[in-house]
C-alpha positions in Angstrom: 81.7 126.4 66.1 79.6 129.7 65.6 76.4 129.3 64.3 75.4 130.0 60.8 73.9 133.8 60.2 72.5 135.4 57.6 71.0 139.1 57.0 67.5 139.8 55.6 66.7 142.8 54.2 63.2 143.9 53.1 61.3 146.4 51.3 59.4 147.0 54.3 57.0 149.3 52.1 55.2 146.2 51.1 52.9 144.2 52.7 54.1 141.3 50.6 57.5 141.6 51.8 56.9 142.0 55.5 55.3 138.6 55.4 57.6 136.7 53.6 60.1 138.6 55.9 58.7 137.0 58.8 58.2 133.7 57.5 62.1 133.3 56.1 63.0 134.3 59.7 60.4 131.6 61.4 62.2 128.4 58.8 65.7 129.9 59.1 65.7 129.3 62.9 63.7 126.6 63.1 66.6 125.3 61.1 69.0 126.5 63.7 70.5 129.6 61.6 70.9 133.2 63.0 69.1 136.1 61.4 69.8 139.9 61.4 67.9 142.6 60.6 68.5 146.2 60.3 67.4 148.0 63.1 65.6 150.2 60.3 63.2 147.7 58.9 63.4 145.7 62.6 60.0 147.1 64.0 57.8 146.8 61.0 59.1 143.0 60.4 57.8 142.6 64.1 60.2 139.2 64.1 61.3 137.6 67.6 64.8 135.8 68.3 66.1 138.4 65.4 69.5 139.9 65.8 69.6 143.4 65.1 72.5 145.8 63.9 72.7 149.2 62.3 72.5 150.2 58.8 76.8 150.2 58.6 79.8 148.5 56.5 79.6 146.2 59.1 76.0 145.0 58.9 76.7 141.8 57.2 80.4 140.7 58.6 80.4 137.0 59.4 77.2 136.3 57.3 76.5 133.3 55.3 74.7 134.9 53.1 72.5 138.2 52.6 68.9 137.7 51.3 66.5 140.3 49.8 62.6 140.6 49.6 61.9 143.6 47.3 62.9 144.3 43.7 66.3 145.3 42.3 66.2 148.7 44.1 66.2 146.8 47.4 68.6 144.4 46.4 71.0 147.3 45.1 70.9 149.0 48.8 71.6 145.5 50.6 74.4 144.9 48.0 76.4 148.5 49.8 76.1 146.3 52.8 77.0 142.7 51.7 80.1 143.9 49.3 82.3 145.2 52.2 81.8 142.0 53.9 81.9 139.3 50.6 78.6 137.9 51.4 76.6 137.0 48.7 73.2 138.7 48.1 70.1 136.3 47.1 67.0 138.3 45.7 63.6 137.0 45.9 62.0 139.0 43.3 58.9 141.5 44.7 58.8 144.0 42.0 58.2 144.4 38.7 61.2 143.2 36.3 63.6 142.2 39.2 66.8 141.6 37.0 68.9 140.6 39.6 67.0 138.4 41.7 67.5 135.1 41.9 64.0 133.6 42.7 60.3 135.2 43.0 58.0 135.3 45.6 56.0 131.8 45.0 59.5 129.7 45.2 60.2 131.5 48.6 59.9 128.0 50.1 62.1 126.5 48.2 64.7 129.5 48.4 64.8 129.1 51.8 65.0 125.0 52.0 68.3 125.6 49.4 70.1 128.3 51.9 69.3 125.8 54.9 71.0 123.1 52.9 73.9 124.8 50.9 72.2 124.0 47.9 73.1 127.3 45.8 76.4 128.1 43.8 77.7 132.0 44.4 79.4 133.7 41.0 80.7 137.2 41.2 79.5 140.4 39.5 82.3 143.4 38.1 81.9 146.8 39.7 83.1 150.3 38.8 85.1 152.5 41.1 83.6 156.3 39.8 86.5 159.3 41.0 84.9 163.1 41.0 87.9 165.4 40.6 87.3 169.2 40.5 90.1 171.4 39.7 92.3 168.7 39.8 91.4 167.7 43.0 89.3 164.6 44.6 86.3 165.5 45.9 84.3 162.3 46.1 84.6 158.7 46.0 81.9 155.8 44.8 81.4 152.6 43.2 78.3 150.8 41.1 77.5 147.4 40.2 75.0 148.7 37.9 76.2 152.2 36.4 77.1 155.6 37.2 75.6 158.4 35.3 76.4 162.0 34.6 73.5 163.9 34.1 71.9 167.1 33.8 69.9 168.8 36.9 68.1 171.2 35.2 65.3 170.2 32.7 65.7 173.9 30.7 69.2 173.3 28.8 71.7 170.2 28.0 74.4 169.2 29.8 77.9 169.4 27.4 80.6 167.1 28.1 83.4 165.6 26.8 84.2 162.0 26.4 87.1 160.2 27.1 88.9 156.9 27.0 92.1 156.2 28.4 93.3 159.4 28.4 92.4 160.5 24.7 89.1 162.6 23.8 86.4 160.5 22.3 83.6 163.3 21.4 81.7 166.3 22.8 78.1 166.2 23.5 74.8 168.3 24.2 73.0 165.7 25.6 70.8 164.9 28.8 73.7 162.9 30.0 76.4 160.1 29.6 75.6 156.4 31.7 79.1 154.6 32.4 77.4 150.8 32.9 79.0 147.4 34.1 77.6 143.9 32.0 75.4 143.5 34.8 73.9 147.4 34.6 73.8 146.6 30.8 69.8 145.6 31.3 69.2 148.5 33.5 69.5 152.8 33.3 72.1 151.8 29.9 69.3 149.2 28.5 66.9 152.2 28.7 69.3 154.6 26.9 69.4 152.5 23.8 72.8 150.4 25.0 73.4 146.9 24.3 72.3 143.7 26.2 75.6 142.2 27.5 76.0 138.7 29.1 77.6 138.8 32.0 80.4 136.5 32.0 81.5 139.0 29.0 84.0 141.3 30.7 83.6 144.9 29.6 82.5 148.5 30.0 80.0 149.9 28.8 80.0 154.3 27.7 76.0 155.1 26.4 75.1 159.0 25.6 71.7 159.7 26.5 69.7 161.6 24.0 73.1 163.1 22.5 72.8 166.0 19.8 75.8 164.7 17.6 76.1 162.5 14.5 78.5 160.2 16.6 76.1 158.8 19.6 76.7 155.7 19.5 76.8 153.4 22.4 80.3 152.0 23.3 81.3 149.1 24.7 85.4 149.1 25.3 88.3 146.7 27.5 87.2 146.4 31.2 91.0 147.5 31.7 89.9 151.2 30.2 89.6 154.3 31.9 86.2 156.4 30.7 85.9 160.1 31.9 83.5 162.4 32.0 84.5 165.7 31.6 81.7 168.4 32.4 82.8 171.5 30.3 83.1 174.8 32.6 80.8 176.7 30.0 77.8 174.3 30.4 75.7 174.0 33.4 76.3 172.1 36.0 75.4 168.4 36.4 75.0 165.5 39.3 76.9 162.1 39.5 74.2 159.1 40.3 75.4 155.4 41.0 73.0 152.6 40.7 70.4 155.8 41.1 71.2 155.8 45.0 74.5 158.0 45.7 74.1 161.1 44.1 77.4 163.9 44.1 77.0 167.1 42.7 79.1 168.2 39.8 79.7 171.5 39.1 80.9 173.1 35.4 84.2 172.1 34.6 84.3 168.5 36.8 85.5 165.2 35.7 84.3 162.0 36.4 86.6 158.8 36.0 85.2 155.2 35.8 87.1 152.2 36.1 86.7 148.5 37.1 85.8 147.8 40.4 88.6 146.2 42.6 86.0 144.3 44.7 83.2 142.4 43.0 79.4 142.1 44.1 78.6 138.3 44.9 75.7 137.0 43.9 74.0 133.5 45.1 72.3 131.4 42.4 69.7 128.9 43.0 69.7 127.9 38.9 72.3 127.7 36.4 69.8 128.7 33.2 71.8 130.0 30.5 71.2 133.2 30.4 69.3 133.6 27.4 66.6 132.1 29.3 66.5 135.0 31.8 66.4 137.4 29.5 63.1 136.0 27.5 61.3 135.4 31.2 62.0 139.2 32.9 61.1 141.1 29.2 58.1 137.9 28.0 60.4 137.8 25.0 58.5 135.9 22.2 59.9 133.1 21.1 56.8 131.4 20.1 57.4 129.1 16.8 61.4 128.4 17.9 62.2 124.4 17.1 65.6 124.1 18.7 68.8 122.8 16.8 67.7 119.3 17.2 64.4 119.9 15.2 66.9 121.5 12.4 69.4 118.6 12.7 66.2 116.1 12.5 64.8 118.0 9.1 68.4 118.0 7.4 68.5 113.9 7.4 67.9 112.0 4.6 63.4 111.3 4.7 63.7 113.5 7.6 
């Protein structure tokens, strides 16, 4: 039987990180598990008895599991290396909001004693699949769990576009831009534009104009079977493509972007099964300060309650 292995990737530009780095690989093979690390981040970890591999599509095949030290920026760039391989990606939360980590850095104990023990549920995460056609032709191919944007790349004049869903026009916009977002991305670049929060278990996409000149700007959230496009108009000036603010393309006047559901899904390992209301009040300190809960309501509505 081979052994159990699992990747560890690290922001390797904190200090923070570097130790906890070191001290997830000294329990893991204590505990008899495997560890990789990218040969990258291998010679600032400074761990012995790791296994090292290159930064490839391959980097994670065979793993248990792939977990994260840094914030959501780090876990974005480890999720291009677990999706190929369907391992799922644990974040232990080093930065600031760290939406899509699963535990922060005082539980790192703990984290660790779950993986050893299989003591963690995995649930998946949509993606988008973005096409860049120009002149009818494909000139690049990507994919997002978060959201791929269309922006402008110069800060003198607006970028115009036109919108589209499912193969009908939608609206033209001046604007700074147009962010195409999954559920997950919701609380990300799309949050930021003035888009809805949207639970993830909701199945949907998400279309949110960023500072549009136009009396319909609205954000849109439409059927996760849709098709959104972005078309850059030839007259305008051109734009760049960025998904999950990592792969940028360049778009020239008169490109289109296409976005469409994902056809393989980010995994994600959870340690807690807190509704997600819950996660949404502890990353943005929501106040909730004076709630009573539907059983105080229930206990007021008896009779000499």
């Amino acid at each position: 039987m081979s052994k159990r292995t699992v990747l560890l990737v690290a922001h390797t530009g904190r200090d923070e990180a570097v130790r906890g780095a070191r001290f997830v690989v000294e329990r893991l093979a204590a505990a008899g598990l495997v560890v990789r690390v990218l040969d990258i981040e291998a010679k600032r970890l400074g761990c012995d008895g790791v296994e090292r591999v290159p930064v490839d599509p391959e980097a994670a095949a065979d793993t248990e599991m792939v977990i994260v030290l840094g914030g959501d920026g780090t876990l974005l760039r480890a999720a291009e290396l677990a999706r190929p391989a369907g391992a799922p990606l644990l974040g232990v939360n080093l930065g600031h909001v760290g939406f899509l980590a699963e535990a922060e850095e005082e539980d790192l104990t703990s984290t660790v004693d779950r993986v050893v023990t299989k003591r963690y549920d995995v649930e998946e995460r949509m993606t988008i699949d973005v096409m860049v056609r120009v002149d009818g032709a494909v000139t690049a191919t990507t994919w997002a769990l978060n959201d791929a944007s269309v922006e402008k790349s110069s800060r003198r004049r607006m970028l115009d576009v036109v919108a589209e869903i499912d193969g009908r026009p939608l609206s033209r916009w001046g604007c700074d831009g147009v962010v195409c977002a999954t559920p997950t991305g919701s609380t990300a670049y799309a949050f930021s534009a003035g888009g809805p929060v949207v639970w993830p278990e909701v199945e949907a996409l998400l279309l949110v104009p960023i500072s549009a000149h136009a009396l319909f700007s609205r954000p849109l959230v439409v059927s996760p079977y849709s098709v959104l496009a972005i078309e850059v108009l030839p007259e305008t000036e051109p734009g760049e493509l960025w998904c999950d603010g990592r792969r940028r393309v360049d778009l020239p006047a008169g490109a289109r972007v296409e976005v469409r559901r994902g056809g393989l899904p980010v995994r994600l390992a959870r340690l807690h099964r807190a509704p997600f209301t819950d996660r949404l009040v502890a990353k943005f300190d929501l106040p909730v300060t004076g709630w009573r809960g539907r059983r105080s309501v229930e206990r007021d509505s008896r009779p000499g309650g």
